[in-house]
GUSE-968046 format. One record per residue (C-alpha): x, y, z; residue number from 1; residue in three letters. Coordinates in steps of 0.5 Angstrom, whole numbers, always signed. Each point is the difference from the previous one (the first is absolute). Example, Ala and Ser with C-alpha at 12.3 -4.5 7.8 and 13.67 -1.06 7.14 Angstrom:
PT       X       Y       Z   pos   code
PT     +25      -9     +16     1    ALA
PT      +2      +7      -2     2    SER
//
This chain:
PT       X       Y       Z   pos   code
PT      -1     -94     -69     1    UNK
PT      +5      +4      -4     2    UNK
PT      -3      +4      -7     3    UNK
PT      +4      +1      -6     4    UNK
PT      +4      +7      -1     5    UNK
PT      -2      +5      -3     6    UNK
PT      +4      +5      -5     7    UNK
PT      -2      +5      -3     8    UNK
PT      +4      +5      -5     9    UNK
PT      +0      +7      +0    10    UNK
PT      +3      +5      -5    11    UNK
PT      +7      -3      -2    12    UNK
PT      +0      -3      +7    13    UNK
PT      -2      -7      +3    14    UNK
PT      -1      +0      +8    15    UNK
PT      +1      -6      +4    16    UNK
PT      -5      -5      +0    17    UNK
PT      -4      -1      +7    18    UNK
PT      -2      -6      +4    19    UNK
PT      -5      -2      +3    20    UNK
PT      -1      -5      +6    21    UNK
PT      -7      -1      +4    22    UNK
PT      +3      -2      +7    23    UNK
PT      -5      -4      +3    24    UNK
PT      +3      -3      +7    25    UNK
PT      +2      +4      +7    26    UNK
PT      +8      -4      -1    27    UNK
PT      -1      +3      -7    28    UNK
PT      -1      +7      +4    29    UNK
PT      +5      -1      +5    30    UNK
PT      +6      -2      -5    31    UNK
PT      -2      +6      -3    32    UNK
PT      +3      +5      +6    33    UNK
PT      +6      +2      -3    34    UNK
PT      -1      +2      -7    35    UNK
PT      -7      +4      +4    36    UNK
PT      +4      +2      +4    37    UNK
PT      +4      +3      -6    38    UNK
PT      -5      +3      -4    39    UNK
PT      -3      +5      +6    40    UNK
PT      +6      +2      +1    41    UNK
PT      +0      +2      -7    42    UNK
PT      -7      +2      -2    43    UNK
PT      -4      +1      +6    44    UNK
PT      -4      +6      +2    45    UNK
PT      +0      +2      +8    46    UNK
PT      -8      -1      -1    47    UNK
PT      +2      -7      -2    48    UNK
PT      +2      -2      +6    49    UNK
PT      -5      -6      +1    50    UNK
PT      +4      -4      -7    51    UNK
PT      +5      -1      +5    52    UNK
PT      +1      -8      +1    53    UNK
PT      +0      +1      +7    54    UNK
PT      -6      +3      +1    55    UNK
PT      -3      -5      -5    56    UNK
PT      +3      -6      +2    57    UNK
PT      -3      +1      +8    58    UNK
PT      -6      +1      -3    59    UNK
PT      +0      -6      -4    60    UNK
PT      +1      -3      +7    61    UNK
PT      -5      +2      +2    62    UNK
PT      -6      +2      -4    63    UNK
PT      +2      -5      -7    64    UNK
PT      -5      -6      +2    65    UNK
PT      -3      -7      -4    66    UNK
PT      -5      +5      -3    67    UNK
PT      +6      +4      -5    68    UNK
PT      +5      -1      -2    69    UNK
PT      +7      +3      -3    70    UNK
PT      +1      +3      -7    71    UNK
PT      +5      +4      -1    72    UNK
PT      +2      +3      -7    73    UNK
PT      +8      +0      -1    74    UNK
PT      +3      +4      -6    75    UNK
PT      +7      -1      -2    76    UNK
PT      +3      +5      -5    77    UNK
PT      +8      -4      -2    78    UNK
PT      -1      -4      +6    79    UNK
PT      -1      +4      +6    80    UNK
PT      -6      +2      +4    81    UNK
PT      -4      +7      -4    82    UNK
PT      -8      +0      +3    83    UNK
PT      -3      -4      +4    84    UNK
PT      -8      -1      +1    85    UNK
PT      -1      -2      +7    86    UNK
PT      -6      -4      +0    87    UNK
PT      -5      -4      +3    88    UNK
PT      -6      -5      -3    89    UNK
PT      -6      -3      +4    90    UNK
PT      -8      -1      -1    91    UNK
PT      -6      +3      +1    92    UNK
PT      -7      -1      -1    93    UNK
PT      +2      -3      -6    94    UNK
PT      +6      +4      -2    95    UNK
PT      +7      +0      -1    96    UNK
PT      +3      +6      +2    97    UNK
PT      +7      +3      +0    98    UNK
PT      +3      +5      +5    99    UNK
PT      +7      +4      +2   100    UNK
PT      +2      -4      +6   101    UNK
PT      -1      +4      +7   102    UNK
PT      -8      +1      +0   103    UNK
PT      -1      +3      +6   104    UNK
PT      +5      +1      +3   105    UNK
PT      +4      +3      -5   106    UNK
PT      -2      +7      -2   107    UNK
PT      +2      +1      -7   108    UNK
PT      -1      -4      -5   109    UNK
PT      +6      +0      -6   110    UNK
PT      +5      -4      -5   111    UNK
PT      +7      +1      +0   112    UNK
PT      +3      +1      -7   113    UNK
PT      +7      +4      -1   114    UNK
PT      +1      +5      -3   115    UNK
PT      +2      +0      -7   116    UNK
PT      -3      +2      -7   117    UNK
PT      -3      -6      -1   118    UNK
PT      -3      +1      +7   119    UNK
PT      -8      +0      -5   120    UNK
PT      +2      -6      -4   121    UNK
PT      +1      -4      +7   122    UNK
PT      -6      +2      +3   123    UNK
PT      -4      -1      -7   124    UNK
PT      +3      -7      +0   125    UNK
PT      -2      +0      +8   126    UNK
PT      -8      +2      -1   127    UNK
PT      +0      -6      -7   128    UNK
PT      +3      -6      +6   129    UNK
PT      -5      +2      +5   130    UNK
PT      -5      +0      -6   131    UNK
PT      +2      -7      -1   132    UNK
PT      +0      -3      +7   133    UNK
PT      -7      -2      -1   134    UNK
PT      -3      +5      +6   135    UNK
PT      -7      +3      -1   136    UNK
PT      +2      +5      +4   137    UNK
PT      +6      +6      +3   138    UNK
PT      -1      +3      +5   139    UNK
PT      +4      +6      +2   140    UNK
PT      +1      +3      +7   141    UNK
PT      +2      +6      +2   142    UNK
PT      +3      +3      -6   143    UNK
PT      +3      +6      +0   144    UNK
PT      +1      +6      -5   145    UNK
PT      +7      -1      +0   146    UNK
PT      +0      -7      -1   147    UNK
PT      +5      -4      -5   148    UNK
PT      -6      -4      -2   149    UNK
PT      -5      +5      -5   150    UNK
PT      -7      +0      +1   151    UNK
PT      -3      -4      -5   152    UNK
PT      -4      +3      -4   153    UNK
PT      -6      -6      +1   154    UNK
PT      +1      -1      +7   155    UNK
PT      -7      +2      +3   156    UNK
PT      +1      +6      +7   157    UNK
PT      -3      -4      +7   158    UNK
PT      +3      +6      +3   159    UNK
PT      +4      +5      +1   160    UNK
PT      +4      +3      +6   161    UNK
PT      +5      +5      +2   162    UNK
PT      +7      -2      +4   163    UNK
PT      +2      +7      +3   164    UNK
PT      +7      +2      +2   165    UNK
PT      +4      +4      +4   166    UNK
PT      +5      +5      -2   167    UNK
PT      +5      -1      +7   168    UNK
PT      +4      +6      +0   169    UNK
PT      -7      +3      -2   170    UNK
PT      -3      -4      +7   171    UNK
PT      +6      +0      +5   172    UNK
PT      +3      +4      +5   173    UNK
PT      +4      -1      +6   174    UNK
PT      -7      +3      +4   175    UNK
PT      -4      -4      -3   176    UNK
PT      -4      +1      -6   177    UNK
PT      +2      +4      -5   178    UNK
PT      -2      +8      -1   179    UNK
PT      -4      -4      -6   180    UNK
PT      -6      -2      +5   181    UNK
PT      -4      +5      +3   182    UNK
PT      +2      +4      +5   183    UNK
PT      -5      -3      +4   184    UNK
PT      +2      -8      -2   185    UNK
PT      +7      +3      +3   186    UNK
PT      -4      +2      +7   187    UNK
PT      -4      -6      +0   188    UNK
PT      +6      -5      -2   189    UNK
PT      +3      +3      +7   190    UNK
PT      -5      -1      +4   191    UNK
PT      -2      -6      -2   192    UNK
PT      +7      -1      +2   193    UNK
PT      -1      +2      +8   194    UNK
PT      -6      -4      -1   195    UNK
PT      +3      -5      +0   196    UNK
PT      +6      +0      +5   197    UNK
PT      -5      +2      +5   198    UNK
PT      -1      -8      +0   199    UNK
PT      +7      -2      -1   200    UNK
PT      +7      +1      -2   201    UNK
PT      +0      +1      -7   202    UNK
PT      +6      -5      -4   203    UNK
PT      +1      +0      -8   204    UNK
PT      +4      -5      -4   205    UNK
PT      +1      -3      -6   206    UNK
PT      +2      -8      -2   207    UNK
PT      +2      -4      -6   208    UNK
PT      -1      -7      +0   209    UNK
PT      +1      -5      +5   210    UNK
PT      -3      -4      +6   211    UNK
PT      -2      +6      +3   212    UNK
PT      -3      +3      -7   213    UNK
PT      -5      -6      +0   214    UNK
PT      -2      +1      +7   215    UNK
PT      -3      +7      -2   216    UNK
PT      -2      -1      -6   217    UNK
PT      -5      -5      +2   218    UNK
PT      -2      +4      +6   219    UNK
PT      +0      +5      -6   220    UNK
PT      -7      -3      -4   221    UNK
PT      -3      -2      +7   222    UNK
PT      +0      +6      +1   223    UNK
PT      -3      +3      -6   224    UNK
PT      -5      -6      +1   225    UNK
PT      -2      +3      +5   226    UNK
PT      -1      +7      -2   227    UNK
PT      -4      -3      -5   228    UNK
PT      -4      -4      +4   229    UNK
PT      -2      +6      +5   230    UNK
PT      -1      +5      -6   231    UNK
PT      -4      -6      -3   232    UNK
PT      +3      +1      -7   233    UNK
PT      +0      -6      -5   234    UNK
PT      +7      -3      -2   235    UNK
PT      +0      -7      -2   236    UNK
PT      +8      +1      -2   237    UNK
PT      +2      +2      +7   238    UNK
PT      -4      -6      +3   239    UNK
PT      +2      -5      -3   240    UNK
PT      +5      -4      +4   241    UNK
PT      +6      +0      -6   242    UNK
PT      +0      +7      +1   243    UNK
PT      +4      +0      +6   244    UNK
PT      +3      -6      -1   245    UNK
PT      +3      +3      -7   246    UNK
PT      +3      +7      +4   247    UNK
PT      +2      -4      +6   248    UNK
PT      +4      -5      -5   249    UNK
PT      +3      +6      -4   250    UNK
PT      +2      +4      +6   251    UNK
PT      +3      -6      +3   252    UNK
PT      +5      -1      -6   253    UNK
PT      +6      +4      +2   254    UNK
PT      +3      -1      -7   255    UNK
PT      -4      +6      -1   256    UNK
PT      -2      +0      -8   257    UNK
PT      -6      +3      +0   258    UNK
PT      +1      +6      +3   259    UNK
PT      -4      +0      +6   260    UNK
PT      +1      +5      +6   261    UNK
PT      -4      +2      +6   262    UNK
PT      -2      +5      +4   263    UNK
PT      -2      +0      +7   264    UNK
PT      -3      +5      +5   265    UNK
PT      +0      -3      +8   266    UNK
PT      -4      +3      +5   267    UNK
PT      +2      -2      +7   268    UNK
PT      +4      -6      -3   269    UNK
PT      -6      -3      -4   270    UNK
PT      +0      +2      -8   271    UNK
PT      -6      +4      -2   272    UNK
PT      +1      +0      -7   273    UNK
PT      +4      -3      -5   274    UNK
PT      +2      +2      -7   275    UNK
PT      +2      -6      -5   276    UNK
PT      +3      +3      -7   277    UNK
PT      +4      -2      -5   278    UNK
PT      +6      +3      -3   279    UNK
PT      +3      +0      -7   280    UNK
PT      +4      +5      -5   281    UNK
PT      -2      +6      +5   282    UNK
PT      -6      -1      +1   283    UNK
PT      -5      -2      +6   284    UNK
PT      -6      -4      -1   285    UNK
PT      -4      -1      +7   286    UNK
PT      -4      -6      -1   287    UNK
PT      -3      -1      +8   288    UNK
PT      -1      +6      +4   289    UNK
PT      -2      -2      +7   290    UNK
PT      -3      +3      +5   291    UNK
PT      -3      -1      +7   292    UNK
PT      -7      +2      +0   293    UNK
PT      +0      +1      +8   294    UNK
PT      +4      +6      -2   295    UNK
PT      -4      +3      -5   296    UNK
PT      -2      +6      +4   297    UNK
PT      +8      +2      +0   298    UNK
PT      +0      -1      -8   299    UNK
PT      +5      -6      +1   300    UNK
PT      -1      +0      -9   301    UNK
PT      +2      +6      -2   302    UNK
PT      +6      +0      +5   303    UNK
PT      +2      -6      -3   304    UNK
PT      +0      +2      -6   305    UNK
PT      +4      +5      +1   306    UNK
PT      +5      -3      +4   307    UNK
PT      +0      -6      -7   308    UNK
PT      +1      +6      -4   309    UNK
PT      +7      +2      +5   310    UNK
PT      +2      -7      +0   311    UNK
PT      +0      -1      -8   312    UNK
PT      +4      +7      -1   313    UNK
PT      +5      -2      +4   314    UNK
PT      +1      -7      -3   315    UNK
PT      +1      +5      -7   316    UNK
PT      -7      -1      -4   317    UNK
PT      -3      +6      -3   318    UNK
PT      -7      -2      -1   319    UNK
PT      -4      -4      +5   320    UNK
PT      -6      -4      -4   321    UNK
PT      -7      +1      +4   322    UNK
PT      -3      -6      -5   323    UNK
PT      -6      +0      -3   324    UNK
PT      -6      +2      +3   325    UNK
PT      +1      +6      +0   326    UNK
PT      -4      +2      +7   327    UNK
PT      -1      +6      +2   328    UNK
PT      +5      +0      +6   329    UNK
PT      +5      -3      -5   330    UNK
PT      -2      +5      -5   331    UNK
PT      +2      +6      +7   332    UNK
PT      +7      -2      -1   333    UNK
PT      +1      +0      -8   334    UNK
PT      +3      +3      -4   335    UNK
PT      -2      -3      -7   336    UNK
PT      -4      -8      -2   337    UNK
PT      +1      -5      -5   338    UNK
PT      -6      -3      -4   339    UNK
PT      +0      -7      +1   340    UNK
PT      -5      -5      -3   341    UNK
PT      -3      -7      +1   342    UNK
PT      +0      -2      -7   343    UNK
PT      -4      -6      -3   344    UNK
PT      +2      -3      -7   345    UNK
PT      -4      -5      -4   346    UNK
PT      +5      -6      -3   347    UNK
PT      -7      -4      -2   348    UNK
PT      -6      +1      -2   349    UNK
PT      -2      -2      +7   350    UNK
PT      +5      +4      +3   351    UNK
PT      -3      +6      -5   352    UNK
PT      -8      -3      +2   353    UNK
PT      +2      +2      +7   354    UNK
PT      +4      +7      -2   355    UNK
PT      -7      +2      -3   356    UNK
PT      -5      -3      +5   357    UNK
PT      +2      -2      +7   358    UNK
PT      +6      +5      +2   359    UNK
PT      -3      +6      -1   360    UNK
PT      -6      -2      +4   361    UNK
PT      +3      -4      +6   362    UNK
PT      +5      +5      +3   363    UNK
PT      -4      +6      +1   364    UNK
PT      -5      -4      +4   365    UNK
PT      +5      -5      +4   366    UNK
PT      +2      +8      +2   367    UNK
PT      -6      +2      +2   368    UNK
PT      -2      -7      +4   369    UNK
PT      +6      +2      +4   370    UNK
PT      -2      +6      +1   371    UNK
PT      -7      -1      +3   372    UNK
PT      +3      -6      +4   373    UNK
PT      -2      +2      +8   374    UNK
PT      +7      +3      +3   375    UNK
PT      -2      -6      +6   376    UNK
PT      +0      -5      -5   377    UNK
PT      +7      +2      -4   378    UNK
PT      +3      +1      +7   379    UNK
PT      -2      -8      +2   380    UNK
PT      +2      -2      -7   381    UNK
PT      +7      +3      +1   382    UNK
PT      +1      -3      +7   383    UNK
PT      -1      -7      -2   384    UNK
PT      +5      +1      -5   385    UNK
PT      +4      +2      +5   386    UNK
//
């Protein structure tokens, strides 16, 4: 579905007209690639990593089903490809709504649209096209702070988080962990380190996509379900079988377009720990970090952290993203956070009667269930959808 142009002066010059087109179908998204793939080169951020095409094209793959469906806003300025709101709709308890495509498994939420002085005037035309796709609802995941796609004035807050980082000429040193940690964290770092070769010769390595890469990234997520499992901890994203399926897939594609890199610790052969990160412009993003509960007590997570912070260093990044939350052994190797928000924007008068009512209510008690849910119960839940 293609709209009019739009054009507007200002002052004595006249700015170009801007097109827009809803895109509606996966074939319509695939022929797309080239001119997205143009407009990231152009405008996109390293914390848009998830825009990328091939990051979004394997989760349409894998999480894309009957009950959604594709709807992409394209605008074009004299033809060629200037913003992109990368969409999805579906129905839900009687209501149409619309979503940045990539939920769950990507952890930010953005648009791309490039740089230009008419860059508000895109985005104002973006906003007026959504208004008229006739949803009730945009929900808006994970929005950071720095995001090209403004915070609207009558979204309603679901949530607020903090995505830390760490500054890695701050954290890393060729004997570990950096004189930014505590002199006793640096102690500990190397006890943990003979711990640990006290049950088997230590290897670390790196890998970038490939048959190898997919093997490890699903022993990866089988590995942070079981962890979950024994410390009887609740994460429907991690259970669901599509998570695995969709970091197998995307670690297996040597074309390597969405930047994947993985770090393994082994002991005695076997990997402990595995650490499944994302690259893009200098900038780490760690999204799966793994570790064998059976390794626990010689702190295989905080050695693995580390050893992911060496990792991404060398392959030149100057930031490594912990991803929202912020938990608090995140939050021992940050250097600074950035907000991030769950958003919702009414679109109808059901979309502004559930705004006003539901949304408010409904998150606060979801997550106070889940807290009081027995840890024996979590953990059988977690183990059948293993």
């Amino acid at each position: 579905m293609a709209e009019a142009g739009i054009r507007r002066p200002t002052g004595d010059a006249v700015m170009a007209p801007l097109t827009l087109e809803v895109l509606t179908d996966r074939a319509a998204f695939e022929a797309l690639k080239p001119e997205w793939d143009a407009l990231f080169s152009r405008a996109g951020m390293p914390q848009q990593l998830f825009l990328r095409h091939a990051f979004l094209r394997h989760w349409c793959d894998h999480y894309l089903d009957a009950r959604s469906r594709i709807s992409i806003l394209a605008g074009r300025s004299e033809g060629r490809l200037v913003m992109l709101w990368p969409l999805v709709r579906r129905r839900s308890l009687g209501l149409d709504i619309v979503q940045l495509m990539g939920a769950p498994v990507a952890q930010f939420g953005d648009v791309l649209v490039e740089p230009s002085p008419d860059r508000q005037r895109w985005l104002d035309a973006g906003w007026a096209a959504l208004g008229r796709l006739g949803a009730d609802l945009f929900e808006i995941r994970q929005l950071r702070a720095d995001a090209a796609l403004p915070r609207p004035g009558t979204a309603l807050l679901v949530q607020r988080q903090e995505a830390p980082f760490a500054d890695l000429a701050q954290r890393v040193s060729a004997e570990g962990p950096s004189m930014a940690y505590p002199a006793r964290e640096r102690s500990n770092y190397r006890r943990r380190m003979r711990r640990l070769a006290e049950r088997g010769e230590l290897g670390f390595s790196a890998l970038t996509p490939g048959a190898e890469a997919r093997t490890l990234a699903t022993m990866a997520v089988a590995m942070k379900r079981k962890a979950l499992a024994r410390h009887g901890i609740l994460a429907p994203t991690a259970a669901d079988p599509r998570f695995q399926d969709f970091f197998a897939a995307l670690a297996g594609e040597e074309a390597d377009e969405a930047g994947l890199r993985l770090s393994i610790i082994t002991c005695a052969g076997s990997p402990i720990g595995i650490d499944i990160s994302f690259d893009c412009m200098g900038r780490s993003f760690g999204h799966v970090i793994a570790s064998d509960p059976d390794f626990d007590r010689e702190g295989i997570g905080r050695i693995l952290i580390h050893q992911a912070f060496v990792g991404a260093k060398a392959r030149g990044s100057a930031v490594f993203d912990l991803l929202a939350p912020a938990d608090t052994y995140k939050l021992e190797h940050a250097d600074g956070t950035v907000a991030v928000y769950d958003l919702a924007v009414p679109l109808s008068w059901r979309g502004r009667l559930v705004c006003k009512l539901a949304l408010p209510r409904l998150r606060p008690t979801f997550k106070t269930l889940a807290k009081r849910l027995p840890a024996a119960w979590v953990r059988r839940w977690l183990k059948a959808g293993s």
